[in-house]
N, C-alpha and C positions, 0 to 999 in steps of 0.2 A: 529710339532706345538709347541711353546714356552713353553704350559701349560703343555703339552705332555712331554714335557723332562725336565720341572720343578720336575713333580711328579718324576720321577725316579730319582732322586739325594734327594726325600727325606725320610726321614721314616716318617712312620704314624702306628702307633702302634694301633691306635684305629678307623681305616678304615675312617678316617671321609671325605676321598676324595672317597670315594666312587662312588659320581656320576659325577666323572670324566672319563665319556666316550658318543663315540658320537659324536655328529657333532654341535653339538647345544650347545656352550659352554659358553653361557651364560645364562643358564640356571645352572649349574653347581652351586654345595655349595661354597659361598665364592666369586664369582666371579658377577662382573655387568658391564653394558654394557652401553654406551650412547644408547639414544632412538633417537637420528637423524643418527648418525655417523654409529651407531653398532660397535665402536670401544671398546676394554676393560677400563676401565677408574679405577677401583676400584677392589682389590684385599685385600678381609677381613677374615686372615685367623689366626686372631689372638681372644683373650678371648671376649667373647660372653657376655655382659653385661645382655642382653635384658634374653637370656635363660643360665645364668653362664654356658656356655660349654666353653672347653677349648679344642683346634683343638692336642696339645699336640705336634706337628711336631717335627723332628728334620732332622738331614743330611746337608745336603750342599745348599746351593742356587744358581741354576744354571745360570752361564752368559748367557743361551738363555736367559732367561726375557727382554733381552735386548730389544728383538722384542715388546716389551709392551708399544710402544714407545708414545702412547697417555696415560699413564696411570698416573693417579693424586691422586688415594690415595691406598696407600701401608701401612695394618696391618696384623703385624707378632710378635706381642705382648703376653705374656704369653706361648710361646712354649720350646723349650729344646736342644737348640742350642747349649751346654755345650761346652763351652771353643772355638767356631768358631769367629774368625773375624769376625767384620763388612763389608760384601762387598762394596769395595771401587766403584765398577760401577753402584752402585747404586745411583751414585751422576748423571750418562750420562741418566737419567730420567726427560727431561728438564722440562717437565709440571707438574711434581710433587708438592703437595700442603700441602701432609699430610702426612708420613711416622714414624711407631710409630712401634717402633722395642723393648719397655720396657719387663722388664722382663722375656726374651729368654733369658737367660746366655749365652750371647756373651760376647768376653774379648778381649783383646788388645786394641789401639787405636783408638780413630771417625776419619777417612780420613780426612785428610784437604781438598780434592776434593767436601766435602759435602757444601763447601764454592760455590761451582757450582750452588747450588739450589735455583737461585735468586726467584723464584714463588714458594719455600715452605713458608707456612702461622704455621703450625704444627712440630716440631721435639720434639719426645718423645722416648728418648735411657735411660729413668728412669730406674733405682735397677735391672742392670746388672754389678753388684759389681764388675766385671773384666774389666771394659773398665775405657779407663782413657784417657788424651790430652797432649799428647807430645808436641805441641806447645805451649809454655808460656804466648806468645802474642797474641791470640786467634784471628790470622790474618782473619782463615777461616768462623769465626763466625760473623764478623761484614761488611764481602760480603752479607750474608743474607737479605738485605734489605725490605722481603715481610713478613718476620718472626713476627708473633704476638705470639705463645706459645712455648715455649723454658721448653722442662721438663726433667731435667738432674740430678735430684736425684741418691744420689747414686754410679755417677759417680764422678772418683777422679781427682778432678784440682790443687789439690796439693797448698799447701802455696804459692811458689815462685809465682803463678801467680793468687792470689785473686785478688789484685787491677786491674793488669792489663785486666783479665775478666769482672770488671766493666764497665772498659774504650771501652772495645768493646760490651757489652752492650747499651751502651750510645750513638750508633752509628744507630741502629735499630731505626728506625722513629715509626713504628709501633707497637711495643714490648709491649702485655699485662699482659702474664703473666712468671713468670721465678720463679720456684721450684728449691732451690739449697741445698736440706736439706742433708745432710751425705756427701758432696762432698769434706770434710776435704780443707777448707778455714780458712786462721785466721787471712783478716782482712778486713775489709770495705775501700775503699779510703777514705782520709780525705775531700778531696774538687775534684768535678769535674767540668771541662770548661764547659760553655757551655750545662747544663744539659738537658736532653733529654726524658725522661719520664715522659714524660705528659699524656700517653697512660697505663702506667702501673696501673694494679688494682689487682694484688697476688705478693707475693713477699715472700720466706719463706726459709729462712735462715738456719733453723736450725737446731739443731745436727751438728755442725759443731767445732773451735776451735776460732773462732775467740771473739779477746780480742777486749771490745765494744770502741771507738771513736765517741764524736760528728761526724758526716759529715755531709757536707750539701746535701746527697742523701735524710734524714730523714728527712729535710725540707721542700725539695719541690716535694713530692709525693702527689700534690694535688689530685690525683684520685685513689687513691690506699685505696681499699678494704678489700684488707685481708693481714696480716703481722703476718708471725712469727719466732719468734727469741729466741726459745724455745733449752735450751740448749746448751747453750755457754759460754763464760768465762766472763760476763760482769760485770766490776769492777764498785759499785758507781753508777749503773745505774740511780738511782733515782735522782741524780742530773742533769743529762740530759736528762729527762722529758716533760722539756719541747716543744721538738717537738711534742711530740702526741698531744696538743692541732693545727697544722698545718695541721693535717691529717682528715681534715673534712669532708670527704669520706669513712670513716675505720668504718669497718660493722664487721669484723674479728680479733681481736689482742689476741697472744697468746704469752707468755710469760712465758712459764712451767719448771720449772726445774733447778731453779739456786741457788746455794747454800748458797750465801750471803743474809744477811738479808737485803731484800728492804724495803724502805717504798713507800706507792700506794701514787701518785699523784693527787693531788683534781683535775689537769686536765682534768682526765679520764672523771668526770663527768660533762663535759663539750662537748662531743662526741656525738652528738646529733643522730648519726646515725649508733653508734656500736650497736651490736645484740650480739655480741659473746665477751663473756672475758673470757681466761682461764690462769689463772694466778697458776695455779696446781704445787706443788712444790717448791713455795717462801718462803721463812722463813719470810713471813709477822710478826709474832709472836703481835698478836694483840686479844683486844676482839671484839666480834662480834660488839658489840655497838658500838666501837672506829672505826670498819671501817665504819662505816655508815657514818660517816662525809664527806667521798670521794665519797658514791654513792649516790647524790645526782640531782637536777637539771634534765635536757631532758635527762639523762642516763637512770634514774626511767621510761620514758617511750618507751625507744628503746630498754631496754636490754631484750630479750628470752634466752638466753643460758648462765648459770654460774657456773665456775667452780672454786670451789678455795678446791680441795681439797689435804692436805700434807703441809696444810700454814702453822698451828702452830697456827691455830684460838681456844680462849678460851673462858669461860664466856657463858652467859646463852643463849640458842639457843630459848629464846622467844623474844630474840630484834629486833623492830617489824618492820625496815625497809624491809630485804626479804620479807616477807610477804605481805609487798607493790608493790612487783612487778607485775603488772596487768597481764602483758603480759610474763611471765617467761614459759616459754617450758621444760629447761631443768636447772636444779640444783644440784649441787655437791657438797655437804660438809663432803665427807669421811675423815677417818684418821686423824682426829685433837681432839682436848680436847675441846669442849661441852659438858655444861650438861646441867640442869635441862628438862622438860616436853618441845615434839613436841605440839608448839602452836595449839588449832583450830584452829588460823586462816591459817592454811594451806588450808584450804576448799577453799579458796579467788582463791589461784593461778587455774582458772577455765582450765587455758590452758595449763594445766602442763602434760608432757609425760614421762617426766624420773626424778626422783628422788632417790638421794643416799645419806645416811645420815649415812653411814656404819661405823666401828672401832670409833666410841667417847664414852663419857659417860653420855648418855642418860636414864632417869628415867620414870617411870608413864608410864600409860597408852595409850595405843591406839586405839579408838574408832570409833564408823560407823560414827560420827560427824567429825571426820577429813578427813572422807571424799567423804562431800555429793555433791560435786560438780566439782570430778574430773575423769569427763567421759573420759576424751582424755589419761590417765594414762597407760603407756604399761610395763613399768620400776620401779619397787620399790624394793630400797634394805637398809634396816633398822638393819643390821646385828650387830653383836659383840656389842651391847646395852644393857642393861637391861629393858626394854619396856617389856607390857606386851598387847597382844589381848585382848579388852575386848569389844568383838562382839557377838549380840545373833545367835543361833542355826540357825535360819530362814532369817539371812543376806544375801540379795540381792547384791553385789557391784554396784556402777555405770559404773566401767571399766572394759576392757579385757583385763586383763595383759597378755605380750609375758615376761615377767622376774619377778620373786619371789625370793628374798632373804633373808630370815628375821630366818638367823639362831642365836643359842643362845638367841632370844628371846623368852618370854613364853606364847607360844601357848595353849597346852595340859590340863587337861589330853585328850579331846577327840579328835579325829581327825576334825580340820574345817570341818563341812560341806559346808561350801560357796563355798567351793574349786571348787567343782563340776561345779561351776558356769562359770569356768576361761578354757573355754575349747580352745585357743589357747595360751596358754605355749608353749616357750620353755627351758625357765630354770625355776627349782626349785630346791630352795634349801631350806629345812626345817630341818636342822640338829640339837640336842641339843635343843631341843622347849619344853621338856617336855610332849610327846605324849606316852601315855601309854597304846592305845585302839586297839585296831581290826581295821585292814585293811579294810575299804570298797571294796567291790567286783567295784562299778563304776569307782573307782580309775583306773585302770589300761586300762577302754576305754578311760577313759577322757586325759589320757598323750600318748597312743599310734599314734597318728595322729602327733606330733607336736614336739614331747620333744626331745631336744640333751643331755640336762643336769638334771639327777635327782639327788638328793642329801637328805636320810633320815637318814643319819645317828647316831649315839651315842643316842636313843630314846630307848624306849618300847615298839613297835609295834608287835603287834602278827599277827597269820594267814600263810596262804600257800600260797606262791606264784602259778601263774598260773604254768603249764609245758612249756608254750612256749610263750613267751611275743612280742607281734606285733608291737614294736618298729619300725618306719619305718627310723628315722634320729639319731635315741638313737647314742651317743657317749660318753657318762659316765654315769656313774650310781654308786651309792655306797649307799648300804643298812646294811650296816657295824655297828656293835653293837645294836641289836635288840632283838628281841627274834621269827623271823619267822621262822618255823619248816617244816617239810617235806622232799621230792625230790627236788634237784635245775633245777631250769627252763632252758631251752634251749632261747638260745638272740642271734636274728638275727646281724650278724656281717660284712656287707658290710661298717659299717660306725665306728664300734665301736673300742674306744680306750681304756679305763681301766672298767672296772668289778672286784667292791670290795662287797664280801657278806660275808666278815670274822666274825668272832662274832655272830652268830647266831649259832640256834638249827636245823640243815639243816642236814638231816641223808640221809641212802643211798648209792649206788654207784653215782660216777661220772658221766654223762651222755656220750657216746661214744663220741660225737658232739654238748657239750655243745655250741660251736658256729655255726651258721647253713653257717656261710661265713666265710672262711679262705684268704679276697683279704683284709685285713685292713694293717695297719701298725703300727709298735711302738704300742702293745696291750701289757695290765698290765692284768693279772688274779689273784683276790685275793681271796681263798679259806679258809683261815685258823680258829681257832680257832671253826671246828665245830662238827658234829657226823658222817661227811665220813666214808664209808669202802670199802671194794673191793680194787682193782689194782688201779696202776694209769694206764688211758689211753694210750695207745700210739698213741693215733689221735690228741695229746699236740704236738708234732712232726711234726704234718701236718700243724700246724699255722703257715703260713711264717713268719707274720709279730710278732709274741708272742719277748719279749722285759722281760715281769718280768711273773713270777708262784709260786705261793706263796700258798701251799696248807698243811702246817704246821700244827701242833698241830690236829689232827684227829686222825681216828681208821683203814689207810692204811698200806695194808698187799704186801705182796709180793715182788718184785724185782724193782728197776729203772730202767724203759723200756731201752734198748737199740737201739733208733731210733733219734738221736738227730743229724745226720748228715746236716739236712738240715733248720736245727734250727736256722740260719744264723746268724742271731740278736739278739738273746736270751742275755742278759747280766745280771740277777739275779734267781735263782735255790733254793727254801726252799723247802724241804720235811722234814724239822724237826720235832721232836715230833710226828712220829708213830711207826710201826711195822714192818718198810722194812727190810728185810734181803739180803743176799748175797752179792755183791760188788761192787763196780762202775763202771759205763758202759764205755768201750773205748768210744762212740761217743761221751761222754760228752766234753771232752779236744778238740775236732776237733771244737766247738762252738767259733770263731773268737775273739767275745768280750765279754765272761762272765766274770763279773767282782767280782760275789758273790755265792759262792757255798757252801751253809748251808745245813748240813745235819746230827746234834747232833741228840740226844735221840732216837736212834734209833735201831737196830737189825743186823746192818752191822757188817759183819766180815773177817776175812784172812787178811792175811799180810799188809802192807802199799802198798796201790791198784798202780800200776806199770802202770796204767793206768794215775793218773795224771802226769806221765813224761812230757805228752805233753801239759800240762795247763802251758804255757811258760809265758803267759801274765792275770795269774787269781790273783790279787790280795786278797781276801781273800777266806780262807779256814777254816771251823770248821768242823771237826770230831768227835767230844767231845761225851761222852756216847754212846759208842759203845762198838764192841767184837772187834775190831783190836789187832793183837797181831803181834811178831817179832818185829827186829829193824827198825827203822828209816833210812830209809839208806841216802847214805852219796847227791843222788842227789837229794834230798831238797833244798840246799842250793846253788845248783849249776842250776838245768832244772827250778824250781822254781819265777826265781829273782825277780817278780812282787810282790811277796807277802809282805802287809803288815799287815796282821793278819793271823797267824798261832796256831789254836785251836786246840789241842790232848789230852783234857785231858779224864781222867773215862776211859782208855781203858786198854790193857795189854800189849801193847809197853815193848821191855824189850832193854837193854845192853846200851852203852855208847851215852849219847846228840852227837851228830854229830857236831863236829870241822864246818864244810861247814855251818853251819848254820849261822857262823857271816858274810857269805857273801852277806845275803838275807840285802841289803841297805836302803829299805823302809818300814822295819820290824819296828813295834811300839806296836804291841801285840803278845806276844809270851807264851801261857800255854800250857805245859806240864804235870801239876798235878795229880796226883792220878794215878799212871802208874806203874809199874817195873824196871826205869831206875837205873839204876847203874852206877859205877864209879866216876870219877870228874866232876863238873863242867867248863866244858871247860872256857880257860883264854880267848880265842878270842871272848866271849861274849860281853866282853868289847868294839868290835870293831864295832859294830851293830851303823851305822850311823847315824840314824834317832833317836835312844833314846839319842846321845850324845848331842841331841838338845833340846835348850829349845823351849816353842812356841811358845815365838814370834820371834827365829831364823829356824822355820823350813818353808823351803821355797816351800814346793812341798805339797801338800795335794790329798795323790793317792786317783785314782777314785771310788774304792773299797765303801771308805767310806762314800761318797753320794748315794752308791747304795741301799742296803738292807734296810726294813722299819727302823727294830732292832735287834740287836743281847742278846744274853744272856752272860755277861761276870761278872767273879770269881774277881771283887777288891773290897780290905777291906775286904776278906773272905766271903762274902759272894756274891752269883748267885744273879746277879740284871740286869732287861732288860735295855738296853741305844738305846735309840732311833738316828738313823741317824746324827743328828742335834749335836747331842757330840761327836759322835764315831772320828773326827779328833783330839779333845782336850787328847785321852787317852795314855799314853803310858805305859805301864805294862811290868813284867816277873814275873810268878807264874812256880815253879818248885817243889811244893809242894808237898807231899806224897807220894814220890818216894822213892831209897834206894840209894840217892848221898851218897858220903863219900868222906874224905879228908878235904882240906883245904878250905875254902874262898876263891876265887880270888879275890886279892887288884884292879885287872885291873878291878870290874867292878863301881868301883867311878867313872869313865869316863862316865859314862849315864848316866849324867847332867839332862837328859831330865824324866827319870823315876819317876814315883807317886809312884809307889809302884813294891816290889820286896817280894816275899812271897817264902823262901827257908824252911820255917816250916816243920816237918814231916819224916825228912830225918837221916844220920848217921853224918852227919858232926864233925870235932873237929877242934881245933883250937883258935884262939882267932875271933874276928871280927875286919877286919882293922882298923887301925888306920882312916886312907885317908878316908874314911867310912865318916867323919865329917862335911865332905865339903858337901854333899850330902842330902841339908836341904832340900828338896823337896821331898822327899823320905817316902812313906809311908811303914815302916820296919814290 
């Protein structure tokens, strides 16, 4: 049977064919049958809208389907087809109607044979980023003549043949909608014969390259709905404008993302029947008042959804046209410079669900009057403001919010009680609010059912966390800079991505199985700055998917487990600042892509650990304040090459800097300080590639350096922490406190690129280069 030797050519990793057995096989998941015929007619084994299931498939797709010869609709959308062809026989499906094969990472070419499918109405081969159209003149495409949705995002049609893509477009009698956004196009035809969409009502262009042109395609889209051309090269736009007064249809126009400064067309506000502007990203550079000139007239009463945030909007955010908008839904004026006081009359907008008024400079107070009439409210984010709560104890809202964001503004000192009220959250974020009270115990039923995103951090909140928190969707959480004390809780982890509880008063051992599900992926664990003690776990080990661990600055004793073989992912490692002793475990270097292994102030000792031989691709390394003693040996410079931070200072390192060290190429920090080295400073210091650049000639920025939160590094003499966000700006060599002798090397004037070089402390004589002069960047 066809269905029969479908299933074996494929995989199903998560059983979901299960009940594919039997005789009755239309009864079968995925599969439907006509009700006169009994023939198959529909095959739905792709992403599951109705219940988000995803069938996950992958393998092969067998030519028996062939047998499926009544069948008319065909999804195999969202599965995992990685790198398979498009089968080309799947064009000999004559009755075919609907065939939507997006987002299966298939690659190589669409068949030209797909040109066969004169009765499909549906082709959806959207963001399967590997496939692409080897035919220029898009012969196969404009045989379709039954074709009304064409959704091809994603896919690459390459330059050479944007127009002529048009031109078979234009060919399709029936064509209503055509999604062309990522498909690297750069350019619209200027004029086409004959024009042919009359039928078209979506059209969206963008993310793409093309440089804009009047055409007459933007004139005569009399039925076209939704249009967007969000991110593209369009030069001047604003003087050919005036076609959107032609589009008198147009319910959607999006326009986001362009870097020139436009000015908005008073014709917009002549659009009697747009609902949606997102103009997000224009360098409008306007006051709030001065655009109101343009939204005037039957826009005032069609527009629901507005976005304009990232315009460059200034001036006082009580100017009162918004506010007139009766019918407004959804409203966006993030990341621009407003200021003074949110008007009451936001109360007006009765029909509002999402509002974001995020990153401006916003003043005054925020009151239960602003907002006594916004039942329908699911979205509010008032963030990076100076606003302040000033709602009583016994505040009722009108709405359910499912998003809270109103961090940095000033909530506190007590913790809202209204909160309690907002029992379907799924984000919150109340970070920096100024809360300095005790944790309500209902807290923690009232987010358990709902919440993906919590976010308390940089506060003064006290209390104990539960032992075991009943998160059901939790995916972030950060309770970071607090003052909550105790055992740390156990958090269920089928869903979860980072767990930040740094900064608190959290004492204790680690829990065996602080996560209770080890299926996540890409998980961040932030443990640090607390009152830990005991071991560290070695069930950190068993988290497939663990990415960062970060459990620093504590009172942990004993050895670095050695269980990191299956650590897979792991790509950041602090255990800084405790009391580990002994040496570093071989399994650490078999971890494929650690890119940061921090492990200063600490109790580690024996020789230069022989173990990292194999960390062939670890970009940064600190060993700083330890008992390390013996040489350096010579392959550092050699098994090493990734590194470009190399930290050994505070230990008992003894005998000559190692010559192989200038071979490390994307070396940018290199201390040594405070050690027993002796001899010369090697002259091939000088040859260190990456400091002989300055930065804005340095072309490579390793990964090292967006990895780690912060590091602790010795410039200017003095221990100062630098956060991620600098660590590419540094270049350094401190060789301080050692017992060098000899000369200077003149060769190292060639590290252009150096802030500062700190040889203090040592035996040296000599003079100081001359060549030395050149070298104004140089903090000596």
């Amino acid at each position: 049977m066809a269905l029969l030797d479908f299933k074996k050519n494929i995989i199903d990793p998560n059983n979901n064919l299960y009940s594919w057995a039997g005789q009755d096989c239309c009864s079968w998941k995925g599969v439907n049958c006509d009700n006169q015929t009994g023939n198959i007619d529909r095959l739905e084994l792709g992403w599951q809208i109705s219940d988000q299931q995803y069938f996950n498939l992958g393998g092969e797709i067998s030519l028996s389907s062939l047998h499926l010869q009544h069948l008319k609709h065909l999804d195999l959308s969202g599965n995992f087809f990685l790198g398979e062809s498009i089968p080309s026989f799947l064009s000999q499906f004559k009755e075919l109607r609907c065939l939507n094969l997006s987002g299966s990472y298939f690659a190589g070419h669409i068949p030209a044979s797909f040109g066969n499918l004169s009765n499909l109405h549906t082709l959806d081969l959207s963001y399967n980023y590997g496939v692409h159209v080897d035919d220029p003149t898009h012969q196969w495409l404009s045989h379709l003549t039954s074709l009304q949705h064409l959704v091809v995002s994603g896919v690459t049609f390459g330059s050479n043949s944007s127009s002529s893509l048009f031109l078979a477009l234009n060919k399709l009698p029936s064509i209503k909608e055509i999604p062309l956004s990522e498909c690297e196009l750069e350019s619209i035809p200027l004029f086409i014969p004959h024009l042919n969409f009359s039928s078209l009502f979506i059209l969206d262009i963008s993310y793409n390259y093309i440089n804009f042109s009047v055409s007459s395609l933007l004139f005569n889209l009399k039925s076209l709905q939704y249009l967007d051309l969000s991110n593209n090269h369009f030069n001047n736009i604003e003087h050919h404008y005036q076609w959107l007064s032609h589009l008198t249809s147009l319910q959607h126009f999006e326009n986001s993302k362009q870097t020139n400064k436009i000015s908005i067309p008073e014709s917009i506000g002549s659009l009697c029947s747009l609902k949606t502007l997102d103009l997000s990203g224009l360098n409008i550079n306007m006051t709030l008042s001065e655009l109101g000139g343009v939204f005037s007239g039957c826009l005032m009463n069609s527009l629901t959804h507005l976005h304009l945030a990232s315009v460059n909007l200034k001036g006082d955010i009580i100017a009162g046209w918004i506010w007139d908008i009766k019918n407004l839904k959804s409203l966006d004026l993030s990341d621009n410079s407003l200021s003074g006081s949110v008007p009451l009359s936001l109360a007006k907008l009765a029909q509002l669900e999402y509002m974001n008024l995020a990153n401006n400079q916003l003043r005054g107070a925020i009151s239960e009057a602003h907002f006594t009439q916004l039942e329908k409210l699911e979205t509010l984010d008032i963030s990076h403001n100076s606003l302040v709560f000033n709602v009583s104890s016994n505040w009722v809202p009108p709405f359910l919010l499912k998003e809270m964001r109103i961090s940095s503004c000033s909530v506190g000192p007590k913790f809202p009680a209204w909160l309690q009220t907002q029992h379907k959250l799924h984000v919150l974020d109340m970070s920096q609010t100024g809360i300095s009270d005790t944790m309500p115990d209902w807290f923690w039923n009232l987010t358990s059912r709902h919440i993906v995103h919590l976010d308390l951090s940089n506060n003064q909140i006290q209390g104990i966390i539960p032992k075991s928190l009943h998160f059901i969707n939790l995916e972030w959480i950060d309770l970071s800079s607090n003052q909550f004390y105790g055992p740390l809780p156990k958090i269920p982890g089928s869903r979860i991505l980072s767990i930040n509880l740094s900064n608190n008063s959290f004492s204790g051992f680690i829990p065996r199985n602080i996560i209770d599900d080890s299926l996540q992926s890409y998980l961040q664990i932030l443990l640090s700055m607390n009152k830990l003690n005991g071991i560290i776990p070695s069930s950190f080990c068993q988290i497939r998917g663990l990415i960062l661990l970060d459990i620093s600055k504590n009172h942990l004793s004993g050895e670095i487990p050695d269980c990191w073989l299956k650590s897979s992912i792991l790509t950041d490692l602090n255990v800084a600042d405790n009391n580990l002793s002994g040496t570093i475990p071989n399994s650490l270097c078999y971890v494929p892509y650690l890119q940061s292994l921090q492990l200063s102030h600490n109790k580690l000792s024996g020789e230069f650990p022989v173990s990292l031989k194999n960390c062939s691709k670890l970009p940064g390394l600190d060993l700083s304040h330890n008992n390390f003693s013996g040489r350096i040996p010579n392959w550092v410079g050699e098994n090493l090459s990734s590194l470009s931070v190399l930290i050994l200072k505070s230990n008992a390192f003894t005998d000559h800097i190692p010559q192989e060290i200038s071979q490390l190429k994307y070396l940018q920090i290199l201390d040594l300080s405070n050690n027993n080295l002796s001899g010369p400073i090697p002259k091939s210091l000088g040859n260190l590639t990456t400091m002989q650049m300055t930065p804005k000639n340095t072309y490579w920025l390793p990964v090292f350096l967006a990895g780690p939160q912060s590091m602790l590094l010795n410039l200017n003499q003095r221990e100062d922490e630098y956060r991620s966000n600098r660590l590419p700006y540094l270049k350094y060599i401190d060789l301080s406190n050692n017992n060098l002798s000899e000369n200077i090397p003149e060769e190292l004037a060639s590290l252009y690129g150096l802030q500062s070089l700190n040889l203090s402390g040592n035996t040296l004589e000599g003079e100081i280069p001359a060549n030395w002069v050149a070298c104004s960047n140089w903090n000596h």
